[in-house]
BALOBA-1460 file (C-alpha; in Angstrom, 3 decimals):
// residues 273
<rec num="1" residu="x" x="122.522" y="100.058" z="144.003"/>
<rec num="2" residu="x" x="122.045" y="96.778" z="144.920"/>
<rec num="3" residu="x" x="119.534" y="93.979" z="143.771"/>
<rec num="4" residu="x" x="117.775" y="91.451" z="145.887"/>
<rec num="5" residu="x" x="118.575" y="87.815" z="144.932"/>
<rec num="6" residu="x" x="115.701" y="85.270" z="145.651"/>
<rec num="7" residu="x" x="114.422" y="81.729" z="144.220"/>
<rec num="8" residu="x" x="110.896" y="81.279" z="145.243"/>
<rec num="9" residu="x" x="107.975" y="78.171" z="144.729"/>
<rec num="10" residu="x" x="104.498" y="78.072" z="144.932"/>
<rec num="11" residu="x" x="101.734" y="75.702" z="145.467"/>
<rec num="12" residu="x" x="97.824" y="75.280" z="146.059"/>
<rec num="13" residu="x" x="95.460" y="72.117" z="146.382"/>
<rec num="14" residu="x" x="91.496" y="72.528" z="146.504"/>
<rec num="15" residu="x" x="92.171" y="70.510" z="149.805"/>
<rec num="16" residu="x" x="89.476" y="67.442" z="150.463"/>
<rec num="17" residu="x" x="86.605" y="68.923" z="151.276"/>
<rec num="18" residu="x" x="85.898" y="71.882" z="149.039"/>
<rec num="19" residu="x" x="84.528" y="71.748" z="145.530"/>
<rec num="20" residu="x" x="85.891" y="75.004" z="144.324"/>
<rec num="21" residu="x" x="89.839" y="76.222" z="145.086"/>
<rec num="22" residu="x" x="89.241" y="80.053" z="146.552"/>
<rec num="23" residu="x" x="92.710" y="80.879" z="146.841"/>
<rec num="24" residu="x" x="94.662" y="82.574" z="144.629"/>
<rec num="25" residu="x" x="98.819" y="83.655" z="144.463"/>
<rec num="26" residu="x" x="100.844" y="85.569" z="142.552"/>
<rec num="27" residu="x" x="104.717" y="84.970" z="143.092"/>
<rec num="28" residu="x" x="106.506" y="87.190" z="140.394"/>
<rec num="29" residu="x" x="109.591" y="89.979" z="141.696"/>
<rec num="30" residu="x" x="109.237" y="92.081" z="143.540"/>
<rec num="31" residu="x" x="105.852" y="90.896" z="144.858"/>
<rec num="32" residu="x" x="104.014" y="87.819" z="145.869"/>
<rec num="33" residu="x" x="100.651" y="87.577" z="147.203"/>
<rec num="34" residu="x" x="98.369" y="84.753" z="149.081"/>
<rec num="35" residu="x" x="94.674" y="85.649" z="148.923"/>
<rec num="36" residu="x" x="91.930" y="83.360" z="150.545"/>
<rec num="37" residu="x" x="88.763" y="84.113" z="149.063"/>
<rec num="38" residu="x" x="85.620" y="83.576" z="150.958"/>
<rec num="39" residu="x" x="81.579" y="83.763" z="149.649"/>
<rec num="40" residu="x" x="81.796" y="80.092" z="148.187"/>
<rec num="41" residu="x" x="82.382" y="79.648" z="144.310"/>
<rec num="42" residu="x" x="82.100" y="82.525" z="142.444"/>
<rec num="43" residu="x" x="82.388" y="84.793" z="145.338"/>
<rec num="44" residu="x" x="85.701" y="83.781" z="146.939"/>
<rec num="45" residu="x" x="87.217" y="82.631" z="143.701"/>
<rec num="46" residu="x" x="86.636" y="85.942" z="142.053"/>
<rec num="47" residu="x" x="87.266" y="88.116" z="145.017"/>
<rec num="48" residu="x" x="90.825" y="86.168" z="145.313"/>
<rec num="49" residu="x" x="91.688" y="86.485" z="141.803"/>
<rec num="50" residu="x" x="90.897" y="90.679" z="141.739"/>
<rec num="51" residu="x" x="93.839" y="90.824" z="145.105"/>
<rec num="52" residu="x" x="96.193" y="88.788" z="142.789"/>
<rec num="53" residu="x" x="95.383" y="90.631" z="139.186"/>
<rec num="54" residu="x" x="95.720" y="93.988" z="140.726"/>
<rec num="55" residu="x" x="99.068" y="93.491" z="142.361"/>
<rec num="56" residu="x" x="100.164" y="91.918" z="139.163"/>
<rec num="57" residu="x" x="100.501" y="95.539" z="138.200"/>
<rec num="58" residu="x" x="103.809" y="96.008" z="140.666"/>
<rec num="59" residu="x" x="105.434" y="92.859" z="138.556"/>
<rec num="60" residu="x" x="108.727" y="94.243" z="137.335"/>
<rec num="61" residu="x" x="109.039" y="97.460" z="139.295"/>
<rec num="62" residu="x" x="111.263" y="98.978" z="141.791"/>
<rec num="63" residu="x" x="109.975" y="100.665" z="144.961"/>
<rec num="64" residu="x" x="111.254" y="102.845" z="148.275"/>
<rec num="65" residu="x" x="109.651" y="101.930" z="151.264"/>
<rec num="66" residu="x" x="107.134" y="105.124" z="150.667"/>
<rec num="67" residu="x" x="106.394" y="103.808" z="147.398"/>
<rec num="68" residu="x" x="105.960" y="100.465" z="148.567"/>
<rec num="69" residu="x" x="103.043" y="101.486" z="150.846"/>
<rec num="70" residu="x" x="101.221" y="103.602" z="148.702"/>
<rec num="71" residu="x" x="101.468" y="100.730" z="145.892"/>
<rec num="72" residu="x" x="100.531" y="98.078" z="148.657"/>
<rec num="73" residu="x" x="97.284" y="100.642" z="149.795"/>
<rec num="74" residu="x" x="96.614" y="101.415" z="146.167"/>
<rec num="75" residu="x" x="96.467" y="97.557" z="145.101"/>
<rec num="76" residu="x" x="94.042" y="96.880" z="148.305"/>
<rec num="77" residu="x" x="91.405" y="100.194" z="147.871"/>
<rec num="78" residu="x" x="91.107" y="99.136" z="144.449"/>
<rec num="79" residu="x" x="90.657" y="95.271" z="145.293"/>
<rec num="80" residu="x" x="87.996" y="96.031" z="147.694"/>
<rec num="81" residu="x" x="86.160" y="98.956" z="145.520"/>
<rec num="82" residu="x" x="85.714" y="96.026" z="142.186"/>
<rec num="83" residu="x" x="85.122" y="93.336" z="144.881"/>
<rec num="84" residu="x" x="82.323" y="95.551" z="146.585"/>
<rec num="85" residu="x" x="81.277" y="96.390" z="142.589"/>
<rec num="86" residu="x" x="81.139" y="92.761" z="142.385"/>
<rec num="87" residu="x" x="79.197" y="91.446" z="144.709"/>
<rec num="88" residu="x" x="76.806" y="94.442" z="144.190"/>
<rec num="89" residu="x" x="76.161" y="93.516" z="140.798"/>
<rec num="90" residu="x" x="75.346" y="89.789" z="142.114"/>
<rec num="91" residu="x" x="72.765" y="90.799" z="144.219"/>
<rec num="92" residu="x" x="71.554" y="93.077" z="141.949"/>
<rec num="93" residu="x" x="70.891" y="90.220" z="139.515"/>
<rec num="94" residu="x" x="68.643" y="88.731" z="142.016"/>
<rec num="95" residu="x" x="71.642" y="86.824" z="144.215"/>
<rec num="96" residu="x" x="70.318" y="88.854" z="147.623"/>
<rec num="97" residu="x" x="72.346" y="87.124" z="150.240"/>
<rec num="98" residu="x" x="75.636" y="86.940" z="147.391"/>
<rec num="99" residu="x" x="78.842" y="87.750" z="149.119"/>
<rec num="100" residu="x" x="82.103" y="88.087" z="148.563"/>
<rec num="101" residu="x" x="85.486" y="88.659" z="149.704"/>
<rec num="102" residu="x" x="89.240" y="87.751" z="150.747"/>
<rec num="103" residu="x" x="91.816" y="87.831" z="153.341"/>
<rec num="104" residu="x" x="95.384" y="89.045" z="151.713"/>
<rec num="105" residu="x" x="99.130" y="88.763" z="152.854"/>
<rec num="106" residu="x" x="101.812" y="90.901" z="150.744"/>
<rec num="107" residu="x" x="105.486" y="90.490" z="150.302"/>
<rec num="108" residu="x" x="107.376" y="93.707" z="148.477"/>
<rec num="109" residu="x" x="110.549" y="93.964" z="148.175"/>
<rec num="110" residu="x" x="111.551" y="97.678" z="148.462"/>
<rec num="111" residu="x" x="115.025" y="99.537" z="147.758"/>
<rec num="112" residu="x" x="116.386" y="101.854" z="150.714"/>
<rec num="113" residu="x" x="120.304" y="103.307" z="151.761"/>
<rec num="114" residu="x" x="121.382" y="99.724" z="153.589"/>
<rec num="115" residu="x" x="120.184" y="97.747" z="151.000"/>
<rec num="116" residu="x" x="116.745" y="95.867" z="149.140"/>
<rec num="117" residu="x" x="114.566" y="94.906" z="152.345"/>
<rec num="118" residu="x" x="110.911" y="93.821" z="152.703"/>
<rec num="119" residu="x" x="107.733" y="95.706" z="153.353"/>
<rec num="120" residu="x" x="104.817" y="93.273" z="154.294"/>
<rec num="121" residu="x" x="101.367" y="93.444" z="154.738"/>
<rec num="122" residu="x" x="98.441" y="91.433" z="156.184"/>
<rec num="123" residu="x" x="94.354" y="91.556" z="155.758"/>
<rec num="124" residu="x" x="92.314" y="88.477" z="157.797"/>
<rec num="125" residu="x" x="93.958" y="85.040" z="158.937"/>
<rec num="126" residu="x" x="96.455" y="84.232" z="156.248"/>
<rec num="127" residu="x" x="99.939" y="84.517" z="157.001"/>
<rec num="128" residu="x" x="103.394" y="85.670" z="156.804"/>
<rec num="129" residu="x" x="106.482" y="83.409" z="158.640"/>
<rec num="130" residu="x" x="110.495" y="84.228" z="158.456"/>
<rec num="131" residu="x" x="112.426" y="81.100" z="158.731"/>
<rec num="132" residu="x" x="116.120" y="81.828" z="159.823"/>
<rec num="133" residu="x" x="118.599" y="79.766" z="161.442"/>
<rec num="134" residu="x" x="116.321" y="76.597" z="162.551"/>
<rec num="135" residu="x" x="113.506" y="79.537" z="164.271"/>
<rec num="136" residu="x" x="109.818" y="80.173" z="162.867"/>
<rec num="137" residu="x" x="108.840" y="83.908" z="163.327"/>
<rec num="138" residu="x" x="104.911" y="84.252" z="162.566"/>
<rec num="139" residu="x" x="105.433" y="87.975" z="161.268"/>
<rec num="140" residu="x" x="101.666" y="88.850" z="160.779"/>
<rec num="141" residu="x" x="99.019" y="88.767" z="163.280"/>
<rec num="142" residu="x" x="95.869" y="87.213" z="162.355"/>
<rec num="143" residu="x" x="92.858" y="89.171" z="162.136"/>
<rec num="144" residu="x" x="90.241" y="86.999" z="163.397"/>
<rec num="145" residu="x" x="88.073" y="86.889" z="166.557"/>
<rec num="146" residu="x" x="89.956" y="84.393" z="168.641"/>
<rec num="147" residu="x" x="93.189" y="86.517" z="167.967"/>
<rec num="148" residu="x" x="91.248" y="89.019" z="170.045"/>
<rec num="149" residu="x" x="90.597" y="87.029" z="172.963"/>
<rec num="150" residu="x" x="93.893" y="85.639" z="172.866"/>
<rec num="151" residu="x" x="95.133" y="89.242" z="173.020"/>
<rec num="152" residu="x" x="92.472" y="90.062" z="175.800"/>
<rec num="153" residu="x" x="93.623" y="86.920" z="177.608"/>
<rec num="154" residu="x" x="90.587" y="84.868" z="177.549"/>
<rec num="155" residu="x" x="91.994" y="82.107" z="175.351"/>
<rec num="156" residu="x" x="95.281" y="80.390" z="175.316"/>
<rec num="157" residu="x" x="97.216" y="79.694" z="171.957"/>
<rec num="158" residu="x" x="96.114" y="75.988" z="172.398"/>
<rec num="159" residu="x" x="92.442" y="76.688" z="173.423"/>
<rec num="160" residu="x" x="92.635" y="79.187" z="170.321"/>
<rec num="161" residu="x" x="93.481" y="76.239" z="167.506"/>
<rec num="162" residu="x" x="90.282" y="74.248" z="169.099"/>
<rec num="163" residu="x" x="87.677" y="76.970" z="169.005"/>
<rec num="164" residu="x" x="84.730" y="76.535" z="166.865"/>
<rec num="165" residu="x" x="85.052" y="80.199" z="165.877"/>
<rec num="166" residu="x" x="88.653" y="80.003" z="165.298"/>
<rec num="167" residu="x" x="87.832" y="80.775" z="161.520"/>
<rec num="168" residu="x" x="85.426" y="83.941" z="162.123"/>
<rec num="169" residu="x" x="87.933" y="87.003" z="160.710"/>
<rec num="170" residu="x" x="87.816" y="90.757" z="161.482"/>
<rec num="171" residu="x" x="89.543" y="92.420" z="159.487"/>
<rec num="172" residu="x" x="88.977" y="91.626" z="155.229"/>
<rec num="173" residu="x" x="88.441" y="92.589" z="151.615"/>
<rec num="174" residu="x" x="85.086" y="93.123" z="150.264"/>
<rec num="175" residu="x" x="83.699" y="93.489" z="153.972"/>
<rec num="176" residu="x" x="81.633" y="96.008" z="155.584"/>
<rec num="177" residu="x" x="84.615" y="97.855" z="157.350"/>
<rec num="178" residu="x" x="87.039" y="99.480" z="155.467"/>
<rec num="179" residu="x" x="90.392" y="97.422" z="154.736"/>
<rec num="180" residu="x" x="92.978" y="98.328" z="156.818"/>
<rec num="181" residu="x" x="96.307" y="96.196" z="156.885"/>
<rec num="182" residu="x" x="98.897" y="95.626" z="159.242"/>
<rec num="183" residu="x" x="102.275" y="96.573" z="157.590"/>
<rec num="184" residu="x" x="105.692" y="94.999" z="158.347"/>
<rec num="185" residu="x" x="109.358" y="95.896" z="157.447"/>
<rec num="186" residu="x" x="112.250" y="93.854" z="157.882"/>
<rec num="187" residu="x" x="115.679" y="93.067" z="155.889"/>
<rec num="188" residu="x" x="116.025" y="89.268" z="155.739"/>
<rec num="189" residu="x" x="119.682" y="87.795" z="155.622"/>
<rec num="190" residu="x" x="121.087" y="85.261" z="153.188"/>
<rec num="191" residu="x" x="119.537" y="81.985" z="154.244"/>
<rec num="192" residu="x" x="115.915" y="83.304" z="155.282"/>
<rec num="193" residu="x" x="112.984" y="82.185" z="153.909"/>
<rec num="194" residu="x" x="109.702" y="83.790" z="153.713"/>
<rec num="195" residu="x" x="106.165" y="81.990" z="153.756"/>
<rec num="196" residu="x" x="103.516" y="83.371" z="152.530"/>
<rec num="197" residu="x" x="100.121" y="80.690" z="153.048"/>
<rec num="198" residu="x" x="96.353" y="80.648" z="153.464"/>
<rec num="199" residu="x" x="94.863" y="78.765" z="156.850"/>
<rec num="200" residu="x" x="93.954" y="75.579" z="155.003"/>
<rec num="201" residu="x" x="98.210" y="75.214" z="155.445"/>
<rec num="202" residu="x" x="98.812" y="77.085" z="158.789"/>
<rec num="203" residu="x" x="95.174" y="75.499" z="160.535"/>
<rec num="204" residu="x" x="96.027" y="71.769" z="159.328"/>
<rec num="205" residu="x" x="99.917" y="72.219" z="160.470"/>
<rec num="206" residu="x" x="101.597" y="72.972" z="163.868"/>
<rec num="207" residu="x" x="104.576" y="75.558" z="163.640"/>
<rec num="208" residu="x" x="106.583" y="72.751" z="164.579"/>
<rec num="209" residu="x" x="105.742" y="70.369" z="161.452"/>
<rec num="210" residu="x" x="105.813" y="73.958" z="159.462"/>
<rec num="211" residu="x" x="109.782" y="74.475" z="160.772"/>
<rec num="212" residu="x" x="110.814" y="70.922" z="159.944"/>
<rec num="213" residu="x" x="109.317" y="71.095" z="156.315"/>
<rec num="214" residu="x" x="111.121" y="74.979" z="155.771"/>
<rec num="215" residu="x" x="113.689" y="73.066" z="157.519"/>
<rec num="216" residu="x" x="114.489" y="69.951" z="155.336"/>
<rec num="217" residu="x" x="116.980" y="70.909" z="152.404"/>
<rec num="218" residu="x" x="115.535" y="71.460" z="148.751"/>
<rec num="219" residu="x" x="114.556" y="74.247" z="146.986"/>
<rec num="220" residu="x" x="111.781" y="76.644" z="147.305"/>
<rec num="221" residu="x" x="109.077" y="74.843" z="144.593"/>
<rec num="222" residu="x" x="109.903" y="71.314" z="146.653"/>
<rec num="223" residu="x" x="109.097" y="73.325" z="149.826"/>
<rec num="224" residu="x" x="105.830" y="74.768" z="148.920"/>
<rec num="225" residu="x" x="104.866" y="71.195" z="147.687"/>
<rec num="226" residu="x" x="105.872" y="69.603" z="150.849"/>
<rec num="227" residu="x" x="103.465" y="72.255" z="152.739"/>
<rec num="228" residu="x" x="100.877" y="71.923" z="151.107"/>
<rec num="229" residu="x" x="100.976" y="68.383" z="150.198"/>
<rec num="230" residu="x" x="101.543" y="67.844" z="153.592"/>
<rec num="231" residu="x" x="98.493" y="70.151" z="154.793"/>
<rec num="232" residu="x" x="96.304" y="68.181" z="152.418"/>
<rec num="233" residu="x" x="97.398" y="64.824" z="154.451"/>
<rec num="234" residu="x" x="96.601" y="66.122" z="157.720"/>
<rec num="235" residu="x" x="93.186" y="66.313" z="156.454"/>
<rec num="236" residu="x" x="92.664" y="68.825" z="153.840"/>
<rec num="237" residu="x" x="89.531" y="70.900" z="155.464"/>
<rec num="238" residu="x" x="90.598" y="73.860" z="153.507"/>
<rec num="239" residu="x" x="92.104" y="74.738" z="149.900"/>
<rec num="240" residu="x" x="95.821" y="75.019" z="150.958"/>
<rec num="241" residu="x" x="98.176" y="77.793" z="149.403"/>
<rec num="242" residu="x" x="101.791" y="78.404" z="150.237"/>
<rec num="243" residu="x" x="104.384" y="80.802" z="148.366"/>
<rec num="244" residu="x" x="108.173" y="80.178" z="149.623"/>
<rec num="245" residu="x" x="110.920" y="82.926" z="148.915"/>
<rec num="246" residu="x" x="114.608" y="81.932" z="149.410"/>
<rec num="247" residu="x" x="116.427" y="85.160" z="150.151"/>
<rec num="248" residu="x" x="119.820" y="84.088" z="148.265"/>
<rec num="249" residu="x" x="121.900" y="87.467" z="148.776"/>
<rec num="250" residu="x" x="122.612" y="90.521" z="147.046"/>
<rec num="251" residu="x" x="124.137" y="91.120" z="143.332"/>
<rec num="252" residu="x" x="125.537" y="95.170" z="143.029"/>
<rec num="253" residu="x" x="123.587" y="96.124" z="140.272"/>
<rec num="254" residu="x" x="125.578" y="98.693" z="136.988"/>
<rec num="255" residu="x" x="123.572" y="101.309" z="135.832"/>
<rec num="256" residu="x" x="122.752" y="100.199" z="131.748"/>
<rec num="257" residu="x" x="121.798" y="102.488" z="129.294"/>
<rec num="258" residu="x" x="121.203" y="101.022" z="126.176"/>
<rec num="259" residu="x" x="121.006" y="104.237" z="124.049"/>
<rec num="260" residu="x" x="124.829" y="105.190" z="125.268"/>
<rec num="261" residu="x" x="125.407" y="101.372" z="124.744"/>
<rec num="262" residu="x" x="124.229" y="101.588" z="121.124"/>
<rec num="263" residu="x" x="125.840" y="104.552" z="120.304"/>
<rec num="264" residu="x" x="129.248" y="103.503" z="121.467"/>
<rec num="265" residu="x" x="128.750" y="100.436" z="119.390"/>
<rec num="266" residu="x" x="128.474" y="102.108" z="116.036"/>
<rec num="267" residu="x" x="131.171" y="104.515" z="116.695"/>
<rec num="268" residu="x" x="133.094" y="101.485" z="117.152"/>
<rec num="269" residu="x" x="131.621" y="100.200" z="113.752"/>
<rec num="270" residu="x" x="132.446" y="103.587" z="112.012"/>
<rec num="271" residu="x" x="129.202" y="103.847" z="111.649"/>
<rec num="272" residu="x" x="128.998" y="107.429" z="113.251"/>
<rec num="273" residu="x" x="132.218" y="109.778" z="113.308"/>
């Protein structure tokens, strides 16, 4: 069996403009997590922190690919039912137009025949990038409205970035619609990184500054400084999140049992005959 080697960093900023910082991240093997919460404080905050506490529950574990998406589905249907609960209880407390909710992108790292290799997920306008070999790859598709008309070809990529509704999302947690993700799988080589961010990073940064910070050499806390830091500079309209993952390689992982381990021990010791 083998085991997936990565160094990862993470970062967030409340940006310039916001009071409250709605995103949340969890970066802890095998998972790591970007959630942008929306409702304003106490809705977004709360909603964001839910996505992040109940995937906090795959920390430590190994998955197949099956596994993987039942664990990713799990972690959403119960992130939307206490979010719902939530914001229910809000507006049951007198809060009638309360909200609350959260866009989500998932990294898992999952165990199959050729080797550890990645199941990802996205929910709303966050996203998911592979850096390899000088190229940007923007895995996930966003789920927003002028993804929509880009698909139906009434808006160009550029006219897209300018649009006033550019930030209008279809697809989310704690919405009226039920959750359902876009899911990913891919093996990444030695060398790849993965980025993980909320749109206060990818809406303040072109893909090209993006590639030149994953670019510059340093490791993957620097990297997710530089992001951020750098989407705060450009203006900061947005909290700003990023989570970097350095794919390093593979390590062949022995099998260890530490009752046969024990045991051999104190026969050693004469403790046992």
């Amino acid at each position: 069996m083998k085991r997936l080697v990565v160094d990862h960093g993470s970062a967030t900023d409340v940006g310039l403009v916001r009071e409250v910082n709605e995103d949340s991240y969890l970066a802890e093997a095998p998972v790591f997590v970007v959630a942008d919460g929306m409702g304003g404080h106490d809705g977004g905050d709360v909603a964001s922190g839910i996505v992040v506490q109940e995937f906090g529950r795959l920390t430590g574990r190994r998955f197949t690919l099956d596994e993987g998406i039942d664990a990713i589905m799990t972690g959403l249907r119960a992130a939307d039912d206490r979010i719902a609960e939530y914001a229910a209880s809000q507006r049951a407390r007198g809060h009638h137009d309360f909200s609350s909710g959260t866009t989500a992108v998932v990294a898992l790292v999952v165990d199959a025949p050729a080797g550890p290799q990645w199941l990802l997920a996205n929910l709303g306008d966050s996203r998911i990038y592979r850096f390899f070999e000088d190229a940007l790859t923007q895995v996930s598709v966003d789920h927003s409205l002028v993804q929509e008309l880009v698909d139906a070809g009434r808006l160009t990529e550029e006219e897209a970035e300018r649009h006033p509704d550019r930030h209008v999302i279809t697809r989310a947690l704690g919405g009226v619609a039920a959750a359902v993700p876009d899911f990913f799988h891919m093996m990444l080589p030695p060398g790849a990184r993965l980025l993980l961010c909320s749109d206060g990073v990818s809406g303040m940064l072109s893909a090209a500054r993006i590639a030149a910070i994953l670019a510059e050499s340093g490791d993957a806390r620097d990297t997710a400084r530089r992001l951020v830091d750098a989407a705060v500079a450009a203006g900061g309209r947005d909290n700003a999140t990023a989570v970097v993952v350095d794919v390093v390689g593979w390590a062949d992982e022995s099998p260890y049992d530490a009752a046969a381990q024990r045991q051999s021990l104190e026969q050693k010791l004469g403790v046992l005959p």
